[in-house]
N, C-alpha and C positions, 0 to 999 in steps of 0.2 A: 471546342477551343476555349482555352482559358484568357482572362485578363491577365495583364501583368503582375495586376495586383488582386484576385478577388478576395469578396467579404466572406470568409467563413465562418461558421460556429461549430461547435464542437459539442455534442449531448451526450453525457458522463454527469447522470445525475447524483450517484450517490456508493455508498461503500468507500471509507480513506482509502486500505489496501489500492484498490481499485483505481480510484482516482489518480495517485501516484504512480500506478502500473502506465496509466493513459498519457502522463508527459512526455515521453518520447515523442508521442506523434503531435503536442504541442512544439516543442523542438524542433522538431523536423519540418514542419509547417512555413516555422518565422524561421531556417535557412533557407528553403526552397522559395520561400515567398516573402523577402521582408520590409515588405511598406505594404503588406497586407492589411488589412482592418481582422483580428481575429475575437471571436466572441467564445466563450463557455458558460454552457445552461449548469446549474450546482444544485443540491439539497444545502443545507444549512455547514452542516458536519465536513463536506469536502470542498465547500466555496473556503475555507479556512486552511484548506493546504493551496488554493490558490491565490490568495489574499495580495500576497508579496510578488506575484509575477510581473515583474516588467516585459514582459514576452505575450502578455495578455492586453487586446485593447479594452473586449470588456469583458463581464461578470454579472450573471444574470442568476440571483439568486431565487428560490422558489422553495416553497415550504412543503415540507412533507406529507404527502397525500391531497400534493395539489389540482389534480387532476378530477380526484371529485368536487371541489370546489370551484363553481363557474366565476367566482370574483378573481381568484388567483389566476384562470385559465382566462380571463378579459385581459387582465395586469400586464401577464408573460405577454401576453400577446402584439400589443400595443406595445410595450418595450422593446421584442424582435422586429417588428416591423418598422420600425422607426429607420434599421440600421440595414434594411434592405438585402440582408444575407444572402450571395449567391448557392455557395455548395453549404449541407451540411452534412458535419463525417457523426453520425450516431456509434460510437462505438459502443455502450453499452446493449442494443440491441433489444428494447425493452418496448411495449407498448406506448409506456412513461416519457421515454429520449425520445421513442420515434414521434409523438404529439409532437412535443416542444418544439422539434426540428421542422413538422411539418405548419405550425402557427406561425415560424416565422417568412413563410412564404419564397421559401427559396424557391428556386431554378431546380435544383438537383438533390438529393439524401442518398447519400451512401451507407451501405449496414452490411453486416453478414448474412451470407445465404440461408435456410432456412435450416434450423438445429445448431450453430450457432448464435443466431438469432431467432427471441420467439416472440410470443403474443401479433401486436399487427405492425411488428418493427420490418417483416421481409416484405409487408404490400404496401407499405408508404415509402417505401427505398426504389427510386428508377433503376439504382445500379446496385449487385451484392454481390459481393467480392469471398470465395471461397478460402480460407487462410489454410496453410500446407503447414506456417511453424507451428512448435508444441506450447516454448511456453510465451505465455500468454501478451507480455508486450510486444514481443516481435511479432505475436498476431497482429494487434492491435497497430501497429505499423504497416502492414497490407493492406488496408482500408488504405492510405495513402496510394497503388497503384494507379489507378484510374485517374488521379491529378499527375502524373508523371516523375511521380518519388519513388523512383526502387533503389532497394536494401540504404535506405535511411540509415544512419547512427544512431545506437539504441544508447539515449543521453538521457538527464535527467534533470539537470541543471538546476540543484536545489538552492535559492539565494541563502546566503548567511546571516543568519539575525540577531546580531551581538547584544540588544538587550535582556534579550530572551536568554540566551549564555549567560550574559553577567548575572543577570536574575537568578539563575539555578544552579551557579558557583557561590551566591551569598546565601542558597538557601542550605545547601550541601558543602561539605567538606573535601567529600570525596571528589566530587567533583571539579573543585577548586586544586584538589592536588593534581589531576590528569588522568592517573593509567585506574583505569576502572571498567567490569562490564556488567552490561543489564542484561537479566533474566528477564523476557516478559510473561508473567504466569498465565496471565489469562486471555481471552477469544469469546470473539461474536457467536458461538456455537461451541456448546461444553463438550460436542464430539472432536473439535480440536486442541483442544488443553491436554496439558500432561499434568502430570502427577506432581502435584503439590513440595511435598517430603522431595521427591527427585531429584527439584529444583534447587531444594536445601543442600542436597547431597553435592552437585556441582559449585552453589556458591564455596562451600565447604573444602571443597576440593583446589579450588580456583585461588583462594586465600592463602591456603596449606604450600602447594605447592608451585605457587609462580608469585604469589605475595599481593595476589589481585584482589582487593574487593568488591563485591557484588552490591548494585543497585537494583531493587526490585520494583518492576512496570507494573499499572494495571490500571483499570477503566473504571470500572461497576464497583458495586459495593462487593457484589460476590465475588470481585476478582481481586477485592482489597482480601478479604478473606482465606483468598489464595494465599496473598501475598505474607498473611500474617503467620500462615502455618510451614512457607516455605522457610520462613525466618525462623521460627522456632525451630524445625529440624536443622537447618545450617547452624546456629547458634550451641545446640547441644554438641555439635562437632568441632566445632570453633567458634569462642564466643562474640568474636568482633569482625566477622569479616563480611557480614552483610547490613541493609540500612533497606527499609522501604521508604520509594520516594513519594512524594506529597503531589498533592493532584495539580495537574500541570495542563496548561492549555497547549494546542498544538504545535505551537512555536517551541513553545521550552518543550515540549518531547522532543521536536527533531534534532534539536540544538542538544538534549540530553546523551541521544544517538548518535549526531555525527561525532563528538570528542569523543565516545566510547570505542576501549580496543577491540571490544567483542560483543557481540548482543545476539543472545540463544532466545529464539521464539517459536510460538506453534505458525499455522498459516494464520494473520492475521495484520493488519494496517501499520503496528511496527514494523515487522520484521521488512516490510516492501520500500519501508522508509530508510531502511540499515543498508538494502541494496543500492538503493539510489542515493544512498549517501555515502557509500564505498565504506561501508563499517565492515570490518570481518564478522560474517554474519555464519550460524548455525539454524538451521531452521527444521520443524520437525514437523512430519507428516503425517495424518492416517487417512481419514474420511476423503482428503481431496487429493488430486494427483501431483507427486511433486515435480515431475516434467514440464507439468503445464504453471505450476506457479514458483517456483524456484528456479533460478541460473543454475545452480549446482555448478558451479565452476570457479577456478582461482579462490579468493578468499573467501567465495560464499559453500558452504558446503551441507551437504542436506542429509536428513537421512528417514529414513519410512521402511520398517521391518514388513509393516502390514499395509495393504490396501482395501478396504469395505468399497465394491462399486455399486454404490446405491444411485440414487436419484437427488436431485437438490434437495427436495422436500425430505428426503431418508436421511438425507447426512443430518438435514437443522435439527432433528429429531434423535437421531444417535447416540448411543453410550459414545463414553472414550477408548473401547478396548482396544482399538489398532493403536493408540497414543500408550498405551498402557505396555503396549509390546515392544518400545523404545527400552532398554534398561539402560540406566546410569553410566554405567561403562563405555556405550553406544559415543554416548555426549561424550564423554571424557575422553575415546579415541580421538574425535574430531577437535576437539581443546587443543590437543598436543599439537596436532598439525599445524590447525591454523597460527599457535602462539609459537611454532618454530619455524613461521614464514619469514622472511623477509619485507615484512611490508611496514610501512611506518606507524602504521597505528597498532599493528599485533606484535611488534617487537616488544 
């Protein structure tokens, strides 16, 4: 039996993609329960898309590879415990989340059964909740069962951060004019990147023939590198209709995404930011499945010629040939569709 109100925490330590995928069941939380006390354990990287949650009571942040460090595992500890958390929902399923959850001396931890969940996240979970959906937020919303939340709203509720906007319409032009879409070239694993030159070929395309200019995303230095070669191929096709953007904290990225009409990505922490920020999104698959991480549906639309089913560890490790088996035309079918929708931001 539940309080009216219980304390819970939520352990989704780390991955942006991921983290973003996990707000639904924040959502669904503070409707189902809202004078709840609700807490989230974070790495550095995704306490940053949580920052701005008015929907969160707190934010427990924790440093990477804290778990071998017994001053950080005192810290967490003493900080959970303060706040006397009844349930908590570990959805990432990790030995990692299932600690944290377990330091702050709950009542209850709910996690995924075991192959969903692995390391010693299925034996520190009193309750594991077997998930039937494919793709993955709507998993991560079945961990809510056992509290009495079935088929939740799968919401996202991204706040809006107008400094961060005006910030990156004073840095950008393009963006200051409105209709514009982001390429994002690169990914936390080169087995899901596409092809550089490709990318050129679409910005190229997108300029030519709907009058759109392309902003180019990217992370790392090697993904600046992407970014530089997708510009030089776009540019020999047409010389002005692409701009690589300038390094951007998380706010001006999301804020870069929601005004954009379009934003073509591999599977990675943009493109989940495009969905949940209702951007008409293209998203392109190889090594991971796109069932499970794409809606594939209305504005979002996906595409995966090839599937490699390897193992976590095979994919980190992977060429990009199933990304390579995408040809340019592929995208550019998906272009037309989505730019002859009806929607307000792809008109």
């Amino acid at each position: 039996m539940l309080s009216p109100a219980p304390r819970i925490l939520i352990t989704r330590l780390s991955a942006l993609g991921d983290t973003v995928l996990t707000l639904p069941v924040l959502c669904a939380l503070r409707k189902a329960f809202p004078a709840s006390q609700i807490g989230w354990v974070a790495e550095p990287a995704a306490s940053k898309v949580l920052a701005d949650r008015t929907d969160l009571n707190f934010l427990f942040t924790v440093e990477k590879g804290w778990l071998t460090n017994p001053t950080e595992i005192n810290r967490l500890r003493r900080a959970l415990s303060r706040h006397k958390f009844e349930i908590v929902l570990d959805v990432q399923g990790l030995t990692k989340s299932a600690v944290a959850g377990w330091l702050s001396g709950r009542k209850h931890q709910i996690t995924f059964t075991r192959g969903q969940s692995r390391e010693l996240a299925p034996n520190l979970a009193g309750v594991r909740v077997a998930p039937s959906s494919k793709y993955i937020a709507q998993r991560y919303l079945e961990l809510l069962e056992p509290l009495g939340i079935e088929n939740p709203t799968l919401e996202f509720q991204m706040p809006y951060d107008h400094v961060a906007h005006q910030t990156m319409a004073s840095r950008s032009s393009v963006i200051a004019g409105g209709r514009y879409a982001v390429l994002n070239v690169g990914a936390g694993w080169f087995s899901k990147t596409w092809v550089p030159a490709r990318f050129g070929e679409v910005a190229a395309d997108l300029f030519m023939r709907y009058e759109m200019p392309s902003l180019l995303l990217w992370g790392s230095e090697t993904e600046y590198q992407y970014a530089e070669q997708a510009a030089e191929a776009a540019r020999s096709i047409a010389p002005h209709c692409v701009n690589i953007l300038p390094k951007m904290s998380i706010a001006e990225m999301k804020e870069t995404i929601r005004h954009a009409s379009l934003l073509i990505s591999g599977d990675t922490g943009p493109l989940h930011f495009g969905v949940a920020l209702d951007t008409p999104t293209i998203s392109l698959f190889g090594v991971t499945k796109a069932e499970y991480y794409s809606p594939c549906r209305g504005i979002h639309r996906t595409i995966q010629n090839v599937h490699q089913p390897l193992s976590s560890r095979q994919r980190r490790r992977a060429g990009n040939d199933a990304m390579q088996a995408i040809p340019t035309v592929d995208v550019l079918s998906q272009v037309d569709i989505l730019l002859n929708m009806r929607h307000p931001k792809a008109a």
